[in-house]
N, C-alpha and C positions, 0 to 999 in steps of 0.2 A: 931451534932445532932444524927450521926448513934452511933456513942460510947455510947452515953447518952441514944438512944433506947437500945443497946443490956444490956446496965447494968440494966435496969429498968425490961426490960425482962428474964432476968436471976434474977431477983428480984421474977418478978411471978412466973416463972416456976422456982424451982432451981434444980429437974434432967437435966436441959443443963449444970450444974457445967462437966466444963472439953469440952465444946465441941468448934469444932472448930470456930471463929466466922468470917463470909466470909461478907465484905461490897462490895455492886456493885452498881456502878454509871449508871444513866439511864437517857435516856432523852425519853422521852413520851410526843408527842403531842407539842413539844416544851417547854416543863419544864423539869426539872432535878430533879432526883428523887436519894435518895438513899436507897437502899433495906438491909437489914438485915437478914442473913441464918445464923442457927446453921449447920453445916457439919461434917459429918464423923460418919454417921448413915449406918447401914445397913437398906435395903429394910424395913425388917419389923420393926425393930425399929422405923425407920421415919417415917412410915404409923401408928405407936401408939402413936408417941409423942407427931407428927398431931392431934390426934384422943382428947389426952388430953389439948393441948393447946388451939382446938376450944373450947372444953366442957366447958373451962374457959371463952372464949367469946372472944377469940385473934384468927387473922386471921395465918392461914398456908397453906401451900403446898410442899410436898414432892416430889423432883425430883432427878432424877438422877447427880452426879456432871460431868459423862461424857458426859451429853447433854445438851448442852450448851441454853442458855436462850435468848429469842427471843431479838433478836436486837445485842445481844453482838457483841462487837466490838475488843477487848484484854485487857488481865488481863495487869494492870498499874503499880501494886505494890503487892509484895506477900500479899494475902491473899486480896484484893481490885482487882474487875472485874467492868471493863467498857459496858454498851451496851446504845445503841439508838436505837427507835422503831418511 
C-alpha cells in the first residue's frame, strides 16, 4: 500500500519526480502504520514543497532527516525506517 501511495503521490505532485522515497513502519497506539517521505530536500525547499503540497489539500511536514522521528526504532532495509510510539 506505501508503494502504491508514493506512486499516486508523485501522480499529484510531479516536482518530487527524482526524489528520494523513504517508507517507515510505525506502530501507533497499537496499529501499524506506514508513513511515506519524499527525502533529500534542502531546508527551504522542503518548507515550499510543504507549502505546495498542503495548498493541494495533502498533508505534509518537513523535517530534518538527522532527527529522527518519534518512536523510531532502526532503519530495517535501505531506505525503509522502523518506529513505535
Amino acid at each position: 500500500d506505501a508503494q502504491q501511495a508514493w506512486k499516486i503521490f508523485q501522480q499529484r505532485h510531479p516536482e518530487l519526480a527524482g526524489a528520494e522515497k523513504v517508507i517507515t513502519k510505525a506502530k501507533v497506539n497499537g496499529k501499524i502504520y506506514y508513513r511515506v517521505a519524499a527525502a533529500g530536500f534542502a531546508k527551504t525547499s522542503a518548507d515550499s514543497m510543504c507549502r505546495t503540497v498542503k495548498s493541494r489539500g495533502d498533508g505534509c511536514i518537513a523535517y530534518a532527516a538527522s532527527r529522527k522521528l518519534p518512536g523510531a526504532i532502526a532503519v530495517v532495509d535501505a531506505g525503509v525506517r522502523v518506529a513505535s510510539r
